[in-house]
C-alpha positions in Angstrom: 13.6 27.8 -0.7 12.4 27.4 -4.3 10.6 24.4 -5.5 13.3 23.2 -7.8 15.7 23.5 -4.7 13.4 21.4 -2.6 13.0 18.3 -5.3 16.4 18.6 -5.1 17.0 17.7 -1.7 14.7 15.6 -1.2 15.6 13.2 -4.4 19.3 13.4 -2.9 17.6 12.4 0.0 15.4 9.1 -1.6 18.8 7.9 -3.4 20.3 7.7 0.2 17.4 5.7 1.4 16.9 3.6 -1.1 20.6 2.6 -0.9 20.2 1.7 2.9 16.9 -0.1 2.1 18.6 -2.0 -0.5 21.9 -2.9 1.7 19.0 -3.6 4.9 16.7 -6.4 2.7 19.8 -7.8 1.3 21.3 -8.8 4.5 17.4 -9.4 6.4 17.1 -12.0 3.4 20.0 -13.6 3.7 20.1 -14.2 7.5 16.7 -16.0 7.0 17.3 -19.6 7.8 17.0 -21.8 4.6 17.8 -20.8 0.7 16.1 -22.2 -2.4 18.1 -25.0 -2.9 17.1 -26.6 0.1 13.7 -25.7 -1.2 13.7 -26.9 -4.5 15.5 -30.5 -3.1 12.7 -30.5 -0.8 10.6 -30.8 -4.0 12.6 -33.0 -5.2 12.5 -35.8 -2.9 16.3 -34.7 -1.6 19.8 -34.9 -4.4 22.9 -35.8 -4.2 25.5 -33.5 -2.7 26.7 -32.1 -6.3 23.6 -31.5 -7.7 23.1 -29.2 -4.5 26.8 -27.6 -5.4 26.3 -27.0 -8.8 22.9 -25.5 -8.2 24.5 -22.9 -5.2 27.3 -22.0 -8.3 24.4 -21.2 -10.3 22.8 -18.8 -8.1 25.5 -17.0 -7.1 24.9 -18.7 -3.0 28.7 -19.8 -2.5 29.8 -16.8 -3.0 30.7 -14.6 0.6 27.8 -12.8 1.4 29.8 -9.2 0.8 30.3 -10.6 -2.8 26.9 -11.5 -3.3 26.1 -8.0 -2.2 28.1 -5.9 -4.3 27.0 -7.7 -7.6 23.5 -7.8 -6.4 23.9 -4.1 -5.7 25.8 -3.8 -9.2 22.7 -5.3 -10.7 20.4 -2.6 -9.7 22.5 -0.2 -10.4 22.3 -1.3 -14.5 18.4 -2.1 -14.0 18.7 -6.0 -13.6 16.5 -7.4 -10.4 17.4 -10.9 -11.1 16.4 -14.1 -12.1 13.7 -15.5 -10.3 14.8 -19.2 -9.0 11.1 -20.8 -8.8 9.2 -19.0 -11.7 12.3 -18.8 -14.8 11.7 -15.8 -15.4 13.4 -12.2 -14.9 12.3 -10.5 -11.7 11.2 -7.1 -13.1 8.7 -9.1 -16.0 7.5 -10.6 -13.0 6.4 -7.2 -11.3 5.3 -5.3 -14.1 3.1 -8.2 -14.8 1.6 -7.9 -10.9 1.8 -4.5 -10.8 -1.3 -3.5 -12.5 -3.6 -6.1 -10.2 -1.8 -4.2 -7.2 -2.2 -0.5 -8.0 -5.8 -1.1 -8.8 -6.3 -2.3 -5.7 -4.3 0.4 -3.7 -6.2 2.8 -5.7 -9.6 1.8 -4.9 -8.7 1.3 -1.7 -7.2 5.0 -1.1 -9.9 6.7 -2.7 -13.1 5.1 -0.9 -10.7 5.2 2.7 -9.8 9.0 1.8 -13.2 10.6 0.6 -15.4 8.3 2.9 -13.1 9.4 5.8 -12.9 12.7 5.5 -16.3 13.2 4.5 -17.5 11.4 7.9 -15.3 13.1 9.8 -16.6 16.7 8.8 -20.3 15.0 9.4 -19.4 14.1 13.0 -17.8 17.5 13.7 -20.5 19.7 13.0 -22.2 18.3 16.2 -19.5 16.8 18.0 -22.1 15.4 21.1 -25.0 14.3 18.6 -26.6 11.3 17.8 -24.9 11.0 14.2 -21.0 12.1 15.5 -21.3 8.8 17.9 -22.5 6.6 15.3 -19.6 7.3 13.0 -17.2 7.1 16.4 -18.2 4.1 17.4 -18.2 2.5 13.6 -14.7 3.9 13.1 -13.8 2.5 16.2 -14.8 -0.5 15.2 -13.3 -0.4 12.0 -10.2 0.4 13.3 -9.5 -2.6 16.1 -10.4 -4.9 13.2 -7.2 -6.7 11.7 -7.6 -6.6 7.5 -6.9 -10.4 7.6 -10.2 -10.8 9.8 -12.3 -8.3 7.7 -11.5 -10.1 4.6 -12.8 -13.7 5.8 -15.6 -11.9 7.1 -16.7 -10.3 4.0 -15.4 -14.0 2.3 -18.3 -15.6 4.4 -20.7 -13.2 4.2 -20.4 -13.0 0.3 -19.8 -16.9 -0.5 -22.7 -18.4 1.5 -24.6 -15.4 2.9 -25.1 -13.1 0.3 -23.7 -14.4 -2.8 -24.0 -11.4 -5.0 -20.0 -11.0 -5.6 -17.0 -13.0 -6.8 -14.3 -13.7 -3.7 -11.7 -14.8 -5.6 -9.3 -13.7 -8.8 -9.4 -10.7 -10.4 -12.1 -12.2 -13.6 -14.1 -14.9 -13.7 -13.5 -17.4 -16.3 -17.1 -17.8 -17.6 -17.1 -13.6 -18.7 -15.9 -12.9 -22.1 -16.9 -9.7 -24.5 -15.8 -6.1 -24.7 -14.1 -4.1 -22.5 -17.1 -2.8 -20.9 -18.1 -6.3 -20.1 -14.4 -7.0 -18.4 -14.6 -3.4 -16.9 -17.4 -4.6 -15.2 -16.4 -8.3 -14.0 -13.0 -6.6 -12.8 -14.9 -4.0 -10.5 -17.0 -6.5 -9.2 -14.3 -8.7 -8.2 -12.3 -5.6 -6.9 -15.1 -4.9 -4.7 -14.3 -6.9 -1.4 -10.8 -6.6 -1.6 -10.2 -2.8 -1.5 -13.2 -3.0 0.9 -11.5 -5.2 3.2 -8.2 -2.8 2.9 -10.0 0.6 2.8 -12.1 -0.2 6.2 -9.1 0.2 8.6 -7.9 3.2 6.8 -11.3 5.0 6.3 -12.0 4.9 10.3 -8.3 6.4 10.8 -9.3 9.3 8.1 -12.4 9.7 10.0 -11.2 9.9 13.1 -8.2 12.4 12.5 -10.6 14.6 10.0 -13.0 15.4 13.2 -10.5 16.0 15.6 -8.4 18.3 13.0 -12.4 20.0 11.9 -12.9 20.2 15.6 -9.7 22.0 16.5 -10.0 24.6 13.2 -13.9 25.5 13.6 -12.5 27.0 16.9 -10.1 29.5 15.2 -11.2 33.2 15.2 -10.9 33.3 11.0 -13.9 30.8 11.0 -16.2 32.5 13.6 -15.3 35.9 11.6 -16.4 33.8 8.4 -19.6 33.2 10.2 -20.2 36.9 11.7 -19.9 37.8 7.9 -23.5 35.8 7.1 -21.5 32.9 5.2 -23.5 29.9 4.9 -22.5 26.8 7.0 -21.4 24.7 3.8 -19.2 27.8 2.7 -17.8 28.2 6.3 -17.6 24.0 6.4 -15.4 23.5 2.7 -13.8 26.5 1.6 -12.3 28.2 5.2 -12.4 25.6 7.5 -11.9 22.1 5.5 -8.5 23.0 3.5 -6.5 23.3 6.8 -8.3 20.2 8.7 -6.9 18.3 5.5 -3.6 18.4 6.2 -3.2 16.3 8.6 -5.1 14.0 6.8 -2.5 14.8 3.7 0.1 14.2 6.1 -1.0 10.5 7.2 -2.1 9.6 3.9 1.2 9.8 2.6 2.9 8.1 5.8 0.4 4.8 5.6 0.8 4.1 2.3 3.5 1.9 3.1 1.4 0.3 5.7 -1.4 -0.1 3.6 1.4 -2.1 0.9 1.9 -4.0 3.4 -2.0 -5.2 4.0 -2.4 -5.7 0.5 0.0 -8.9 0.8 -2.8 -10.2 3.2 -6.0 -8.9 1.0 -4.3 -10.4 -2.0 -4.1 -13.6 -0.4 -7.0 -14.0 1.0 -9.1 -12.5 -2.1 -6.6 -15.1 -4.6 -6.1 -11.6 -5.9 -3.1 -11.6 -8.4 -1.0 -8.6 -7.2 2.6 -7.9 -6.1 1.0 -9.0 -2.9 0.4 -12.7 -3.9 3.4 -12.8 -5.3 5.2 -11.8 -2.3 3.6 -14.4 0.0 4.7 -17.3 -2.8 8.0 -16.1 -3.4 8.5 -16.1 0.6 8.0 -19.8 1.0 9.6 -20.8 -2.0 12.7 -19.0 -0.9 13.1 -17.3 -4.1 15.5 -14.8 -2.7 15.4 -12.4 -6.1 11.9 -12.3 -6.3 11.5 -11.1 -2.8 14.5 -8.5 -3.0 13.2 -6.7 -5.8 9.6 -6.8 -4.7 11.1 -5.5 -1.7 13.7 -3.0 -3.4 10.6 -2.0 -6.0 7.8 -1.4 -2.6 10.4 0.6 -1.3 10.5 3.1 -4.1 6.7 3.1 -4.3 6.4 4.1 -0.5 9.7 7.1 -1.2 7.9 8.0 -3.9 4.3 8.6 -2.1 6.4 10.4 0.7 7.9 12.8 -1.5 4.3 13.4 -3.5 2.6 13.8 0.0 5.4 16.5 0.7 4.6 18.5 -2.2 0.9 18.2 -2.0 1.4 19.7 1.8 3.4 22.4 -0.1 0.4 23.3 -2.7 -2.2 22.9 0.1 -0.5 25.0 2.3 1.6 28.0 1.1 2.9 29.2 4.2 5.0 25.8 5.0 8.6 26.6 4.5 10.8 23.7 3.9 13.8 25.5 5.8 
């Protein structure tokens, strides 16, 4: 099958998901008991019975729920997420404002979890039974029953009254003002903690997998003819046996990146960090039912979109996968 045939597919595929997905939040949000007027007259000290009408006309809520599915669906169809009911403002402003904070989390986070990972795991599988292979066990083991919730205060406590050599909160510190190098800086040290706190659960998985899958190739007959040649142990280590223990590893990257969305909603909370993830957890108990459909509909597309770049990756990595 050639490439342009597989994109194909697999974008025909993405539109059909991302259809479901969008029907599926619609109807998971809605069933959810409460709505954003009964939030907003909760603010309000209570209103009169009008008030609450004329504000369920506005947004659309006494329409049947099939109605307000086909012109919410209709919206995203044309490119409108909605108007957000707490914040004024239209939904997709809203995310591209948060969605820098968010991907420079993720990405931080994805990079030190991936190359810290895999780079202990090929350290513990070049003596499986030594001293250094059940050190990184037992830390990834540790790493890995941790919750990211319980991580992050951790690291709050340890850095706020311990050691307090980094920021815990925001994404700048008011005080900082120059060039860009100077707000370079103050944003890396806040980012610190946080993709920290989110990379640790990942980075013991990548470990983990990396030195079963290093393990499982360094047995093959291709590397022990690699080392009856005279190759040196780093050549027999990276360039035969590393490139087809990774792709597992490719494989699981691509499959958690949903999960690790999801723990930036608790990192960004907990770190005040000013992401999709913070605005999430707002929008949630405010109600604010267009808010939290596109972030939904727009985290869905993020984790399709990963999916479909960790099936091409496997593709490149790999040459002899057919996608039959």
């Amino acid at each position: 099958m050639s490439l342009l045939a597989f994109l194909a597919r697999r974008l025909s595929y993405a539109a059909v998901l991302v259809l479901a997905v969008l029907v599926l939040n619609f109807f998971l949000i809605r069933l959810a008991p409460g709505d954003a007027v009964e939030v907003l007259a909760g603010q309000m000290g209570g209103m009169t019975e009008q008030i609450r009408a004329d504000l369920q006309r506005e947004y659309g809520l006494d329409q049947p729920m099939l109605t307000q599915l086909g012109i919410y669906v209709s919206r995203v169809a044309h490119g409108n997420l909605g108007y957000s009911y707490f914040f004024n403002l239209p939904v997709t402003s809203l995310i591209l404002e948060r969605l820098p904070a968010t991907l420079l989390l993720l990405v931080a986070a994805l990079a030190v979890s991936v190359l810290a990972g895999t780079t202990l795991g090929v350290l513990a599988s070049r003596k499986p039974n030594g001293p250094v292979s059940q050190l990184i066990t037992l830390v990834s083991v540790v790493g890995y029953s941790a919750p990211v919730f319980w991580t992050g205060m951790l690291l709050v406590i340890l850095f706020a009254s311990v050691f307090p050599i980094l920021p815990v909160s925001g994404i700048r510190s008011a005080a900082v003002s120059g060039s860009w190098l100077v707000d370079a800086v103050d944003v890396a040290r806040h980012l610190v903690l946080p993709a920290l706190s989110l990379a640790i659960v990942y980075l013991a998985q990548y470990s983990r997998l990396t030195r079963a899958s290093m393990l499982d190739v360094l047995g093959s007959d291709y590397v022990r003819t690699a080392r009856a040649k005279g190759l040196s142990e780093r050549t027999v280590l990276f360039k035969h046996a590393f490139r087809n223990a990774v792709l597992p590893v490719v494989t699981i990257v691509g499959l958690q990146f949903g999960n690790m969305l999801a723990g930036a909603i608790v990192v960004e909370t907990v770190f005040n960090w000013p992401g999709l993830g913070r605005l999430a957890f707002d929008s949630v108990l405010r109600r604010d039912y267009p808010t939290l459909l596109g972030l939904l509909f727009f985290s869905s597309l993020l984790v399709i979109v990963a999916n479909q770049i960790t099936d091409l990756c496997y593709r490149l990595i790999d040459p002899r996968i057919k996608t039959s």
